[in-house]
PDB file of N, CA, C, O and CB in Angstrom:
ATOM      1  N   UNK A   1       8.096 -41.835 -57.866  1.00  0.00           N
ATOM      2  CA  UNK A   1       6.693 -42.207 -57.968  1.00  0.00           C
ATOM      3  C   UNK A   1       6.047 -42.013 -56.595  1.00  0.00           C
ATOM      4  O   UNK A   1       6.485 -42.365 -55.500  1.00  0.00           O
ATOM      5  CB  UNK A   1       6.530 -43.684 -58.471  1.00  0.00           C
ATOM      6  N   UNK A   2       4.980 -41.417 -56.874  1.00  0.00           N
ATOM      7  CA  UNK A   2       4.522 -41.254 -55.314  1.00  0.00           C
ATOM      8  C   UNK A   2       3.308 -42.056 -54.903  1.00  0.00           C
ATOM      9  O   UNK A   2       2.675 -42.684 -55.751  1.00  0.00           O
ATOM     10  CB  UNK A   2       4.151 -39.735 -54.979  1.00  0.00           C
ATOM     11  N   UNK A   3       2.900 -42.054 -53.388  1.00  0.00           N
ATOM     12  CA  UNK A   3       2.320 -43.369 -52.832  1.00  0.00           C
ATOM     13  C   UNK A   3       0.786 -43.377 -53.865  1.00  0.00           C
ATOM     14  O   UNK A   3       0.238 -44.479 -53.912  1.00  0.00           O
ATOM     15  CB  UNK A   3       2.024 -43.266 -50.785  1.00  0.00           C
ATOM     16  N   UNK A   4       0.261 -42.500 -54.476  1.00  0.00           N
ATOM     17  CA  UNK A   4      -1.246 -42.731 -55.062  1.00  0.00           C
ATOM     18  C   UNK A   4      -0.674 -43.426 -55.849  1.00  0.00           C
ATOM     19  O   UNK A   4      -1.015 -44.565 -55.530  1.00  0.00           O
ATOM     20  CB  UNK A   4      -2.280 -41.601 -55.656  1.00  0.00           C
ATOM     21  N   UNK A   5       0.195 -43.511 -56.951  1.00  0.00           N
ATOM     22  CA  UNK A   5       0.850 -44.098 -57.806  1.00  0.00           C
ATOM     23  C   UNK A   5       0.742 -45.416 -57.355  1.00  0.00           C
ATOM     24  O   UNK A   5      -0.121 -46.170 -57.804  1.00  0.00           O
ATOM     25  CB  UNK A   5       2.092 -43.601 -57.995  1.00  0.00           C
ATOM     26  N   UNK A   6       1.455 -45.714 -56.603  1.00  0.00           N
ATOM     27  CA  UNK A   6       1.899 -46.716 -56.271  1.00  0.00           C
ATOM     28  C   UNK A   6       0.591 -47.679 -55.799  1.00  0.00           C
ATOM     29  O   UNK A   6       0.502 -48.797 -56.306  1.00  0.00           O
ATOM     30  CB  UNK A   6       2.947 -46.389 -55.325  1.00  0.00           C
ATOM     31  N   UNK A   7      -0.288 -47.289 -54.948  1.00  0.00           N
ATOM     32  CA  UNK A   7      -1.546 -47.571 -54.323  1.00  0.00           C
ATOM     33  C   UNK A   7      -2.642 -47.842 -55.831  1.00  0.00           C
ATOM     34  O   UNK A   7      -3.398 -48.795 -55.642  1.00  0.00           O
ATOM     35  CB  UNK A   7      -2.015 -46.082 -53.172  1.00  0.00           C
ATOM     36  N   UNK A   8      -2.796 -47.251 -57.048  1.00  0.00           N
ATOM     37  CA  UNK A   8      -3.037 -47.381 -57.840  1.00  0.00           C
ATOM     38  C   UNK A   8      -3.031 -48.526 -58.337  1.00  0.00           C
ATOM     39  O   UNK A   8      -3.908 -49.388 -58.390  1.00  0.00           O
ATOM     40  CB  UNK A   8      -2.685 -46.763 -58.183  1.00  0.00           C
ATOM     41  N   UNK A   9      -1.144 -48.469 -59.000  1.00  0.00           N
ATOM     42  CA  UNK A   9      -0.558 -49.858 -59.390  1.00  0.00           C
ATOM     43  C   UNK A   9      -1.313 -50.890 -59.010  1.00  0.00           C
ATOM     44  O   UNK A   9      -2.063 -51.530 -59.747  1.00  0.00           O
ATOM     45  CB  UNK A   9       0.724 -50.130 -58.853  1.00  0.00           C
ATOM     46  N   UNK A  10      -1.049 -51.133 -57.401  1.00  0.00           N
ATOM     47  CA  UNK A  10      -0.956 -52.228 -57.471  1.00  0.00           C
ATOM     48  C   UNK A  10      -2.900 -52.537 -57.189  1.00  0.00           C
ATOM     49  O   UNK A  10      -3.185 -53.697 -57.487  1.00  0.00           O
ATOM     50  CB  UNK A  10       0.341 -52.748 -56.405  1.00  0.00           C
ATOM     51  N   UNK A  11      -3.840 -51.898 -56.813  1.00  0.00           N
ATOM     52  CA  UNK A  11      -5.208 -51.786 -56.674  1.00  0.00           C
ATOM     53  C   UNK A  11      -5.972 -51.957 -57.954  1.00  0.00           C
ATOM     54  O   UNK A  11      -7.070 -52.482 -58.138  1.00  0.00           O
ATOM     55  CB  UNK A  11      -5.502 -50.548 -56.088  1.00  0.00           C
ATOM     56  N   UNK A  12      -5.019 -51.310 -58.920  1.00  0.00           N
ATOM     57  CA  UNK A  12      -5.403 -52.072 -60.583  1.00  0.00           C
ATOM     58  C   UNK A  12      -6.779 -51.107 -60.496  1.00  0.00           C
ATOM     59  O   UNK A  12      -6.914 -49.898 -60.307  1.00  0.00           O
ATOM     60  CB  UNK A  12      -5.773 -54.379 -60.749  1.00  0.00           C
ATOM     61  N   UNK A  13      -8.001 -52.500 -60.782  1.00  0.00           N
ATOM     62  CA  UNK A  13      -9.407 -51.901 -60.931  1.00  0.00           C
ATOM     63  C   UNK A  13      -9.884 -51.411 -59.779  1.00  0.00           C
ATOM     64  O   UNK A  13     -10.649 -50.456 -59.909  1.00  0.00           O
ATOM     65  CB  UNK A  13     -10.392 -52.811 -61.404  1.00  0.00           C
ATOM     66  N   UNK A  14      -9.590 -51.896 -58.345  1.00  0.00           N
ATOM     67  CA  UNK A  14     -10.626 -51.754 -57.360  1.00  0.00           C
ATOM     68  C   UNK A  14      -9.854 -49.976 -56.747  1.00  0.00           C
ATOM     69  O   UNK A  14     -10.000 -49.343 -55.702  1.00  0.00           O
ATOM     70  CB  UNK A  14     -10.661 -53.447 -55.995  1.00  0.00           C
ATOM     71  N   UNK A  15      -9.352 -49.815 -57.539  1.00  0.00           N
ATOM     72  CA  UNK A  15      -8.918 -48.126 -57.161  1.00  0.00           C
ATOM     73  C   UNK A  15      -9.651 -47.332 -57.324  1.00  0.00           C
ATOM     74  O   UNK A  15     -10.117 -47.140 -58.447  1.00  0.00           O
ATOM     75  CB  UNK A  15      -7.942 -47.475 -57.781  1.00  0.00           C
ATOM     76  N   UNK A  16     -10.028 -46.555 -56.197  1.00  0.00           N
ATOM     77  CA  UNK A  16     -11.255 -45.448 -56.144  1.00  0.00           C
ATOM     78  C   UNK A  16     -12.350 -45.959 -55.915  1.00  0.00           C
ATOM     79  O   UNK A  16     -13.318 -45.219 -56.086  1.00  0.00           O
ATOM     80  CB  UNK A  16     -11.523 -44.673 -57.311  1.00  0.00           C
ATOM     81  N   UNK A  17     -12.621 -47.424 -55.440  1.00  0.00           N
ATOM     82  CA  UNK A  17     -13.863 -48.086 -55.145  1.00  0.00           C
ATOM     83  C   UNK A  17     -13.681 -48.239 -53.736  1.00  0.00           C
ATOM     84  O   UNK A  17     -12.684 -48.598 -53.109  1.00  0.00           O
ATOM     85  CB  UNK A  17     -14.148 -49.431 -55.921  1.00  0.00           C
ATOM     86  N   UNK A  18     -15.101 -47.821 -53.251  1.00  0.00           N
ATOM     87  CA  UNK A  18     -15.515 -47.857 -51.835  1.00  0.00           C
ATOM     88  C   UNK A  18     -15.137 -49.287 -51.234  1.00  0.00           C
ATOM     89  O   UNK A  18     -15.481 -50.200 -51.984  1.00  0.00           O
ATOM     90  CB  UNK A  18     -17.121 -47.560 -51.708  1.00  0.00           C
ATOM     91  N   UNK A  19     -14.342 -49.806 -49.738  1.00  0.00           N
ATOM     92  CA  UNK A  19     -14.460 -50.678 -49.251  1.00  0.00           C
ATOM     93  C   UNK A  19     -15.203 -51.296 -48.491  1.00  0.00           C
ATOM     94  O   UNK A  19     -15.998 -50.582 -47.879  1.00  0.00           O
ATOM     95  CB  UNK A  19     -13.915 -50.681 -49.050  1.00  0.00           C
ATOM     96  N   UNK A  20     -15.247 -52.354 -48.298  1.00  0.00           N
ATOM     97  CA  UNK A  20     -15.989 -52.896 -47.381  1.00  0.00           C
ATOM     98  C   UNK A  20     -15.591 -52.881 -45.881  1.00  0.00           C
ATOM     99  O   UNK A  20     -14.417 -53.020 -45.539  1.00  0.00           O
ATOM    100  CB  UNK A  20     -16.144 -54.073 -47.790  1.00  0.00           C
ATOM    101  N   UNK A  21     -16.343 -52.752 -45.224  1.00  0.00           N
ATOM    102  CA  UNK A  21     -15.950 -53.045 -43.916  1.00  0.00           C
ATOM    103  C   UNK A  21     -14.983 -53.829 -43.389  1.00  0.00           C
ATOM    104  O   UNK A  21     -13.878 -53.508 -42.952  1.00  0.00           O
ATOM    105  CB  UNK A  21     -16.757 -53.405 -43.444  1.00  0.00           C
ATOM    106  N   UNK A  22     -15.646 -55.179 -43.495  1.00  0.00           N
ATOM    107  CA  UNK A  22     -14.688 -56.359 -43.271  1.00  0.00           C
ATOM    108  C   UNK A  22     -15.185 -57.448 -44.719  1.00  0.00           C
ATOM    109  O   UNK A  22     -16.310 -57.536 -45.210  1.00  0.00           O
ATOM    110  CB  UNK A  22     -15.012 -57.185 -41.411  1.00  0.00           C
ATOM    111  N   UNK A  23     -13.994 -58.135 -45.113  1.00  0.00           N
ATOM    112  CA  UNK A  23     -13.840 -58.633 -46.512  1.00  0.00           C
ATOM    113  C   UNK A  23     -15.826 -59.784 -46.439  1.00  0.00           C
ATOM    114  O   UNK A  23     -16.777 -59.516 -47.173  1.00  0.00           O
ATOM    115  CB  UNK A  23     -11.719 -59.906 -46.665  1.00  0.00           C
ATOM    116  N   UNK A  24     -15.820 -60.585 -45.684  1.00  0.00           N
ATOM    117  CA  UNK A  24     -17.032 -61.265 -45.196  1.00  0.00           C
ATOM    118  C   UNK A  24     -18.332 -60.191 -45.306  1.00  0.00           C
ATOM    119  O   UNK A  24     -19.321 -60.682 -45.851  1.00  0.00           O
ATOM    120  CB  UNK A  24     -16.755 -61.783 -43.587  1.00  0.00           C
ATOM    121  N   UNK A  25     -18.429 -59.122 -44.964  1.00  0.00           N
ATOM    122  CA  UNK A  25     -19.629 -58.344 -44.752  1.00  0.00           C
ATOM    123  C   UNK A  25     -19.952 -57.493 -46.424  1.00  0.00           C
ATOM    124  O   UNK A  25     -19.058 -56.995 -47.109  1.00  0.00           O
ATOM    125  CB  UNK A  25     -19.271 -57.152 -43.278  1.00  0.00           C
ATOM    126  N   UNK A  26     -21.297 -57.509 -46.757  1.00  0.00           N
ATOM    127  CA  UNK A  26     -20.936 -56.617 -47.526  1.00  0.00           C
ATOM    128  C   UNK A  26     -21.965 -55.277 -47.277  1.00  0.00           C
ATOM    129  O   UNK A  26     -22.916 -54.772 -47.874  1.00  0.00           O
ATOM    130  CB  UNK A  26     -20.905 -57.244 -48.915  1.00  0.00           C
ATOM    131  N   UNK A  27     -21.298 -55.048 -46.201  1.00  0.00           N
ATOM    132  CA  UNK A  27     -21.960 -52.476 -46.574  1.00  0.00           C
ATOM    133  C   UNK A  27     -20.579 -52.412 -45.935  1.00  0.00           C
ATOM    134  O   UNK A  27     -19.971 -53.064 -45.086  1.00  0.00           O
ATOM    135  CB  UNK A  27     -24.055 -50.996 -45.039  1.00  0.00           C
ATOM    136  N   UNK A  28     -20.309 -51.197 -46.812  1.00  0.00           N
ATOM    137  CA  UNK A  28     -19.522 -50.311 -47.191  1.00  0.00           C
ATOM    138  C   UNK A  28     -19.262 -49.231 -45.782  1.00  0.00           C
ATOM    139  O   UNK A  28     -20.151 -49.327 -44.937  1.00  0.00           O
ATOM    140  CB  UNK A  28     -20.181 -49.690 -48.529  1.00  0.00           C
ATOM    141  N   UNK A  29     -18.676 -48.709 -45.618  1.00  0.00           N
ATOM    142  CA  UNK A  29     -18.016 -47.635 -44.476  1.00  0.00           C
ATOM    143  C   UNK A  29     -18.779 -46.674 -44.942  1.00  0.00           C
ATOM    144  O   UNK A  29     -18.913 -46.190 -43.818  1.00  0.00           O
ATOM    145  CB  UNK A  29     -16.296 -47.216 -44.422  1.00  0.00           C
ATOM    146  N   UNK A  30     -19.550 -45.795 -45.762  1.00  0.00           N
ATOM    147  CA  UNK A  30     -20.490 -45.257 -45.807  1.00  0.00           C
ATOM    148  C   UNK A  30     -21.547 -45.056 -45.452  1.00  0.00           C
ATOM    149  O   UNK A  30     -22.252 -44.077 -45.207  1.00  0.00           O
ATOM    150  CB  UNK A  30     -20.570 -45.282 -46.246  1.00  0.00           C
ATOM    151  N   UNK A  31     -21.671 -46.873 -45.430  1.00  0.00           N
ATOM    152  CA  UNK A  31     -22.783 -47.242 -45.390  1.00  0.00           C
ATOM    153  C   UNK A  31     -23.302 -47.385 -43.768  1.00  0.00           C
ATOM    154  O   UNK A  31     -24.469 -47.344 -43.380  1.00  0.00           O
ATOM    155  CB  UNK A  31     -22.788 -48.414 -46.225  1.00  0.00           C
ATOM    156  N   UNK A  32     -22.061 -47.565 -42.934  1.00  0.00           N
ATOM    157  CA  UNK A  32     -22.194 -47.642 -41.809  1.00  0.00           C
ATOM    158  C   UNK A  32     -22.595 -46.708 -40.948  1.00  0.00           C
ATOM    159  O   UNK A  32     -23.317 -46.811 -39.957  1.00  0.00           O
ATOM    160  CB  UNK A  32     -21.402 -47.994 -41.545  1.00  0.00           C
ATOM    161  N   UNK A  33     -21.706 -45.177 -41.731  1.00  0.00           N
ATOM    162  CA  UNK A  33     -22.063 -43.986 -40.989  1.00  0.00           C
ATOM    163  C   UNK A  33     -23.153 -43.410 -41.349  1.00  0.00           C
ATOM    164  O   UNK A  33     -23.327 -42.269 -40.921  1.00  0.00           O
ATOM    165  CB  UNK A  33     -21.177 -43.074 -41.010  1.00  0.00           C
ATOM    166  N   UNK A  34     -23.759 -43.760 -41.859  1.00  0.00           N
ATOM    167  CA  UNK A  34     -25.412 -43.484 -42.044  1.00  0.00           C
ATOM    168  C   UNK A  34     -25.927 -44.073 -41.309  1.00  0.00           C
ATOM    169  O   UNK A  34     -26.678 -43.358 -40.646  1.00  0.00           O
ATOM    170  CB  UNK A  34     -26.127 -43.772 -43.197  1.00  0.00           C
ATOM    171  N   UNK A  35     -25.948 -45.150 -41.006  1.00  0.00           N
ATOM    172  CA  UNK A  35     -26.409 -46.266 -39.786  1.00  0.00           C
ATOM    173  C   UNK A  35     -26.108 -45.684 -38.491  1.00  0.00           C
ATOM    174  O   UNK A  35     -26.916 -45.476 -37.586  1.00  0.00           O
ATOM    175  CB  UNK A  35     -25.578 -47.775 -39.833  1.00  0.00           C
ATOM    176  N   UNK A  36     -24.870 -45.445 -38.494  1.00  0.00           N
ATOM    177  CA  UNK A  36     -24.392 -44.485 -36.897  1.00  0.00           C
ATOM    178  C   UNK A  36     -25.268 -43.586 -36.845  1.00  0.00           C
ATOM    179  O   UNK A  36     -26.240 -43.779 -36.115  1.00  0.00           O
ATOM    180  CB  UNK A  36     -22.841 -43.596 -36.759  1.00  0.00           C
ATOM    181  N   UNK A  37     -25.157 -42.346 -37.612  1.00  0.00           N
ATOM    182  CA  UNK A  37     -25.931 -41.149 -37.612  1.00  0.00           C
ATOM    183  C   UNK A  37     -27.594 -41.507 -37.270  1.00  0.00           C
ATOM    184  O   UNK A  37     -28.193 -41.189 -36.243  1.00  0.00           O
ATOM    185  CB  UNK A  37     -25.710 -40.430 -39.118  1.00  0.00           C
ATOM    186  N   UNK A  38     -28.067 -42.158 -38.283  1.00  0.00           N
ATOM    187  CA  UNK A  38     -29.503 -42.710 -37.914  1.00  0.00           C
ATOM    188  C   UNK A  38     -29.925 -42.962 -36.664  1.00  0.00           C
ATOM    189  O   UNK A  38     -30.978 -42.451 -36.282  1.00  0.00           O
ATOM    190  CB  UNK A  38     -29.742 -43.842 -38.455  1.00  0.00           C
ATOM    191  N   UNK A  39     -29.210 -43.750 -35.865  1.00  0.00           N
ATOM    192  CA  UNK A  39     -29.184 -44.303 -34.705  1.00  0.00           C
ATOM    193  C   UNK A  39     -28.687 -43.471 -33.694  1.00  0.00           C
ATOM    194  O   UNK A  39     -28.902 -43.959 -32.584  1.00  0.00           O
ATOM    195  CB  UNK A  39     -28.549 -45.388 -34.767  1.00  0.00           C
ATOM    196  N   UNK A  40     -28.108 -42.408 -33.665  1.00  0.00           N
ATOM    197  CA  UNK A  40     -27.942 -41.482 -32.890  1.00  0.00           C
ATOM    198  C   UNK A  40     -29.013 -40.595 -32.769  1.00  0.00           C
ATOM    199  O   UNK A  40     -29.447 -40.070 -31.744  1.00  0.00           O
ATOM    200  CB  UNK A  40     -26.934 -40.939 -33.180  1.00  0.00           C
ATOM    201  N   UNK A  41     -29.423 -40.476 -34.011  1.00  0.00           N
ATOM    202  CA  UNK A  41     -30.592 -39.181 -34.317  1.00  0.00           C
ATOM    203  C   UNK A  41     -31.782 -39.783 -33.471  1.00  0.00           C
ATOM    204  O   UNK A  41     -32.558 -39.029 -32.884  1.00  0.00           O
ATOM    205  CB  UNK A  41     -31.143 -38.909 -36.255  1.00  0.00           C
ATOM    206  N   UNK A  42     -31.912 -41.161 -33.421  1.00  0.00           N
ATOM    207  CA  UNK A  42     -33.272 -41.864 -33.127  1.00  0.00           C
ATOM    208  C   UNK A  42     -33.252 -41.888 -31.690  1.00  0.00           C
ATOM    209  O   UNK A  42     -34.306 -41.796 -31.060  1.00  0.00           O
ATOM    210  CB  UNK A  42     -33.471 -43.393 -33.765  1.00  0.00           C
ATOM    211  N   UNK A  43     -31.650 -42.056 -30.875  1.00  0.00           N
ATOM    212  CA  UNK A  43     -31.687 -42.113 -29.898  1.00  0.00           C
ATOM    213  C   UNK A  43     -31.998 -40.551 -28.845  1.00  0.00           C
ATOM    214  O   UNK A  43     -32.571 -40.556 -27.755  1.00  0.00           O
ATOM    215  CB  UNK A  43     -30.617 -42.836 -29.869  1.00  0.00           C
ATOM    216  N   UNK A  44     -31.444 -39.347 -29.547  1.00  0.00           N
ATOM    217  CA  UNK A  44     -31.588 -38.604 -29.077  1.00  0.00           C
ATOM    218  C   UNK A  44     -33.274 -38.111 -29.203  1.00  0.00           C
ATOM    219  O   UNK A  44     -33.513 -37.108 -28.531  1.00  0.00           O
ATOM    220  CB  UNK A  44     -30.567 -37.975 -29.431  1.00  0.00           C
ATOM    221  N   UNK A  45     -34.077 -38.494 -29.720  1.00  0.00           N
ATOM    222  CA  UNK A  45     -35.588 -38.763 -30.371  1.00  0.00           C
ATOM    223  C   UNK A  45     -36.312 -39.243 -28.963  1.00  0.00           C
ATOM    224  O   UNK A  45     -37.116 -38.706 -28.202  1.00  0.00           O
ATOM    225  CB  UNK A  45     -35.653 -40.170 -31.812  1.00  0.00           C
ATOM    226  N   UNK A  46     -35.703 -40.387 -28.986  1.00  0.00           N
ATOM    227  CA  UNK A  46     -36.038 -41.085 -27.713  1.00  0.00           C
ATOM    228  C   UNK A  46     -35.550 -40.542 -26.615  1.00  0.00           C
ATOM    229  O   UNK A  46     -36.404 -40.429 -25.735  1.00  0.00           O
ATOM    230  CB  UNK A  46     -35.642 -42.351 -27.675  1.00  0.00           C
ATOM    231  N   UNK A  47     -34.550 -40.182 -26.349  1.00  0.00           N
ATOM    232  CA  UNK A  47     -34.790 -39.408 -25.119  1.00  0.00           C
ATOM    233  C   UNK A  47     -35.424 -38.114 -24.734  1.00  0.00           C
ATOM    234  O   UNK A  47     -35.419 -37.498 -23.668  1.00  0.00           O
ATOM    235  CB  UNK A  47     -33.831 -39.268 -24.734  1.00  0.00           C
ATOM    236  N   UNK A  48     -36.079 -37.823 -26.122  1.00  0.00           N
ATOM    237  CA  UNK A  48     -36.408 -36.108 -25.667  1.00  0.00           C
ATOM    238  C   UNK A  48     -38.443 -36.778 -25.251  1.00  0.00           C
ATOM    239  O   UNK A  48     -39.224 -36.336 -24.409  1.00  0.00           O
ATOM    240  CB  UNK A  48     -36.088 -34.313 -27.796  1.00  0.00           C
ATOM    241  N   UNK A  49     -38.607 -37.755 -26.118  1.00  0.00           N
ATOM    242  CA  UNK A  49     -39.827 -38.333 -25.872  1.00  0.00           C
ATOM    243  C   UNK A  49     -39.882 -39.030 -23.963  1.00  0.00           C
ATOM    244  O   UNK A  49     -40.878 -38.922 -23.248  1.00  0.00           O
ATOM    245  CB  UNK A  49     -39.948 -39.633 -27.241  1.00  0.00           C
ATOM    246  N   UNK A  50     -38.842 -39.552 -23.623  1.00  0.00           N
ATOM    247  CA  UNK A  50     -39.144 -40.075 -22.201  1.00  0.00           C
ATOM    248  C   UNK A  50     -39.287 -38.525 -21.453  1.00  0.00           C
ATOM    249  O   UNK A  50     -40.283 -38.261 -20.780  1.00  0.00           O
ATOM    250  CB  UNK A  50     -37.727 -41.223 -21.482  1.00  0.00           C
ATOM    251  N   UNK A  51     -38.273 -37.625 -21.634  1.00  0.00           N
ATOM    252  CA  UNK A  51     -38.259 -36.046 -21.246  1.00  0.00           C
ATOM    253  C   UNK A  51     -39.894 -35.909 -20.924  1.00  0.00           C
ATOM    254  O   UNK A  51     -40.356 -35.678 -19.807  1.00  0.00           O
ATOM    255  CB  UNK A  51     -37.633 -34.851 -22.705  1.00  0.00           C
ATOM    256  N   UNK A  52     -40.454 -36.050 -21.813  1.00  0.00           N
ATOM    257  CA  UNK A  52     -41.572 -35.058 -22.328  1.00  0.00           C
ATOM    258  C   UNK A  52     -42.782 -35.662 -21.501  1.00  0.00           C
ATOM    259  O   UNK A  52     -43.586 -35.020 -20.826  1.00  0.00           O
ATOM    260  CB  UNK A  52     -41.849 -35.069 -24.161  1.00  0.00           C
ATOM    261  N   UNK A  53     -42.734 -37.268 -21.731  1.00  0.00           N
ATOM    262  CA  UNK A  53     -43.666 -38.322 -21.289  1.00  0.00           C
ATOM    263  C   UNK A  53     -43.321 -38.017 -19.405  1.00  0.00           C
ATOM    264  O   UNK A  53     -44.292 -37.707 -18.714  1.00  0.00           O
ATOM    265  CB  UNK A  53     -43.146 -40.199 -22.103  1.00  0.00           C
ATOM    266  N   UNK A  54     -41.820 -38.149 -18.685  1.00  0.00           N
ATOM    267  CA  UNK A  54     -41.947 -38.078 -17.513  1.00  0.00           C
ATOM    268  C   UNK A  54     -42.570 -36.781 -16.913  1.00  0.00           C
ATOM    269  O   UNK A  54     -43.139 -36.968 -15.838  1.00  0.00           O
ATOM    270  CB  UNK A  54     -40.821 -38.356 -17.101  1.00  0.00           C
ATOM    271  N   UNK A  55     -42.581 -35.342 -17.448  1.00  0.00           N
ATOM    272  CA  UNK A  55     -42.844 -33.979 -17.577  1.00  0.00           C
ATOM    273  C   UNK A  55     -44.588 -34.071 -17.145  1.00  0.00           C
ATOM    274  O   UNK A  55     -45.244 -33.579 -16.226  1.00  0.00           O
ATOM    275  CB  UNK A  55     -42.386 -33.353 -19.284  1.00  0.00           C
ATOM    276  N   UNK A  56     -44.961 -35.050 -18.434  1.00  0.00           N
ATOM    277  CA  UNK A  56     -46.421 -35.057 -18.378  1.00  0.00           C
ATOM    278  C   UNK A  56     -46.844 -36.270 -17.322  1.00  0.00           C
ATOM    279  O   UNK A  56     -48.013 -36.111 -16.969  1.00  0.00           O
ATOM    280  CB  UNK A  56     -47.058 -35.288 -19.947  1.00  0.00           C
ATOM    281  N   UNK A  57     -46.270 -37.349 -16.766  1.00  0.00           N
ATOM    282  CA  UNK A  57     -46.517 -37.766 -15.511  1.00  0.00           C
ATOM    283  C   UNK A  57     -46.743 -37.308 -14.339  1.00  0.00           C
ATOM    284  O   UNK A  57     -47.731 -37.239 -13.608  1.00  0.00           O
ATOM    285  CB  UNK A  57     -45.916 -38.254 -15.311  1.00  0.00           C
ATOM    286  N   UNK A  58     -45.376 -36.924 -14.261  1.00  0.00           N
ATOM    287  CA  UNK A  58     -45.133 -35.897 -13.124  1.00  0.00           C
ATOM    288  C   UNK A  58     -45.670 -34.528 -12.856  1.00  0.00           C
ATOM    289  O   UNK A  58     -46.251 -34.341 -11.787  1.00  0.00           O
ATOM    290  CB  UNK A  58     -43.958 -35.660 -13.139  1.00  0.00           C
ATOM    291  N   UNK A  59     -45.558 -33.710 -13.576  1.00  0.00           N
ATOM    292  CA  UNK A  59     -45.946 -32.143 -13.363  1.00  0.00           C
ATOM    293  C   UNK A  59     -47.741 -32.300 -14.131  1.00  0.00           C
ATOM    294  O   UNK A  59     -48.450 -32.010 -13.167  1.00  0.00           O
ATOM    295  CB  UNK A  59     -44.514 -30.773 -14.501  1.00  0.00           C
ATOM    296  N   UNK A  60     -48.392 -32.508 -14.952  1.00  0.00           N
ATOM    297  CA  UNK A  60     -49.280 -32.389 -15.660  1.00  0.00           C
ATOM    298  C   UNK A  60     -50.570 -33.900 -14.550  1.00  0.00           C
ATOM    299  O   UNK A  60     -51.633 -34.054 -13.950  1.00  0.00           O
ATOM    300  CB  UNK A  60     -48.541 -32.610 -17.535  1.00  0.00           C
ATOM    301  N   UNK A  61     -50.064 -34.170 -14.737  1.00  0.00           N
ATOM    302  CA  UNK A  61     -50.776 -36.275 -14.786  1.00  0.00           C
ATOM    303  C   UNK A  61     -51.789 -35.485 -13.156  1.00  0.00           C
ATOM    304  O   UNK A  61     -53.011 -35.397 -13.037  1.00  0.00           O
ATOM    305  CB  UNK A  61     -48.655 -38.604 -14.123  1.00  0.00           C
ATOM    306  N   UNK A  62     -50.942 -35.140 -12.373  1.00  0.00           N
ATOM    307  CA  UNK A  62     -51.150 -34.899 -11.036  1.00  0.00           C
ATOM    308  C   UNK A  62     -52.484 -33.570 -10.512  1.00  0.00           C
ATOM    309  O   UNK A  62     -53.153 -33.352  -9.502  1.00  0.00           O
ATOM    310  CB  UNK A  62     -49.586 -34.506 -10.585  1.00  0.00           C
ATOM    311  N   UNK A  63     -52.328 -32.970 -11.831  1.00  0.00           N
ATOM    312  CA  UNK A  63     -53.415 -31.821 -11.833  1.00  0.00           C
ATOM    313  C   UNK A  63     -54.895 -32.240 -12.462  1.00  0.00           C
ATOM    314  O   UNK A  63     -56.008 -31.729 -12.339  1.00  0.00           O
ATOM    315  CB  UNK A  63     -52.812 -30.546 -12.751  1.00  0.00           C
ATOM    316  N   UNK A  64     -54.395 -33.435 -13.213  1.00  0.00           N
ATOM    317  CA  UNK A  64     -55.717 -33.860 -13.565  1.00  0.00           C
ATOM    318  C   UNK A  64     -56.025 -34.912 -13.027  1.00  0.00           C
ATOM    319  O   UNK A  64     -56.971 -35.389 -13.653  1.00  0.00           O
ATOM    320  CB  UNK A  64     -55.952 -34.011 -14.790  1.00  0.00           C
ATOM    321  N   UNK A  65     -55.591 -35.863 -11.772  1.00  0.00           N
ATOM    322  CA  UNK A  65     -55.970 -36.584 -11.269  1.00  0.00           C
ATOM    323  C   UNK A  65     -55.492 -38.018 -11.752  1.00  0.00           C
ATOM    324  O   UNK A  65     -55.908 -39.138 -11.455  1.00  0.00           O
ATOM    325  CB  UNK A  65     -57.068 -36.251 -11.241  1.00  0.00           C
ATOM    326  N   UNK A  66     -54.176 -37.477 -12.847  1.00  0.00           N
ATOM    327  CA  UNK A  66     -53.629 -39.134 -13.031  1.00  0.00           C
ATOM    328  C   UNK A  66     -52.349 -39.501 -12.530  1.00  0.00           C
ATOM    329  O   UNK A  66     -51.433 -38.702 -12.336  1.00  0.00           O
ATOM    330  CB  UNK A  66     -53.488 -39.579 -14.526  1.00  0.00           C
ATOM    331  N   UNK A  67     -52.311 -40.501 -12.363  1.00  0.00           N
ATOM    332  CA  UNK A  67     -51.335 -41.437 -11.804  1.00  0.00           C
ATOM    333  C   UNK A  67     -50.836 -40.365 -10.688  1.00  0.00           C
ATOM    334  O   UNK A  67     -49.799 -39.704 -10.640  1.00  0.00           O
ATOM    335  CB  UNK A  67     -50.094 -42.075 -12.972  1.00  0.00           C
ATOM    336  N   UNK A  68     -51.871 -40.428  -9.867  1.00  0.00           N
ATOM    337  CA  UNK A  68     -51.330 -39.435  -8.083  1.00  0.00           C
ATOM    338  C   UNK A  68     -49.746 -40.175  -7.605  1.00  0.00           C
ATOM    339  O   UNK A  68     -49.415 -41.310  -7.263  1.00  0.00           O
ATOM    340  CB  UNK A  68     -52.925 -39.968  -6.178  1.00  0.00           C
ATOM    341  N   UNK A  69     -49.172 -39.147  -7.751  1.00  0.00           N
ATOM    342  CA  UNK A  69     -47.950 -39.513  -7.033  1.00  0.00           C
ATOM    343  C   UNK A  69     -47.619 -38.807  -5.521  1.00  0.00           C
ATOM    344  O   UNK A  69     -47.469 -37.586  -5.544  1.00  0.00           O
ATOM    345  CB  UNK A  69     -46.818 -39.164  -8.016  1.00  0.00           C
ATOM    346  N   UNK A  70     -47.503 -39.448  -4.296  1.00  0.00           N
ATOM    347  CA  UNK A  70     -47.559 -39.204  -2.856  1.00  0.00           C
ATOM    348  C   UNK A  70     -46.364 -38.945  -2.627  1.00  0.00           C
ATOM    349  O   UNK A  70     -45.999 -38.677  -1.483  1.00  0.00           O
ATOM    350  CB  UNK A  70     -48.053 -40.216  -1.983  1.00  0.00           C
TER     351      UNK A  70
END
């Protein structure tokens, strides 16, 4: 008998059902890496926005007379 078998057996109904993280929490490990991904995507978002915002301080701001930097 081999280990799906066996993992089956003894899992009964909850075989082939998504787990939970930790038994207390309930989202799913799926559910998490969507959350990761999201939050990566947002972060790299945010940094291309400070990019863009320091760009226009610095190089731009100064030709039109804002925020003079000495």
């Amino acid at each position: 008998m081999g280990e799906a078998k066996r993992r089956k057996e003894s899992l009964g109904e909850d075989y082939g059902k998504e787990q939970p993280i930790l038994p207390w929490l309930p989202i799913k490990k799926s559910q998490a890496e969507k959350f990761i991904n999201w939050t990566t995507r947002g972060t790299w978002i945010s940094i291309g926005l400070v990019v863009v915002f320091w760009l226009v301080v610095r190089l731009v701001g100064p030709a039109f007379g804002w925020w003079q930097v000495d």
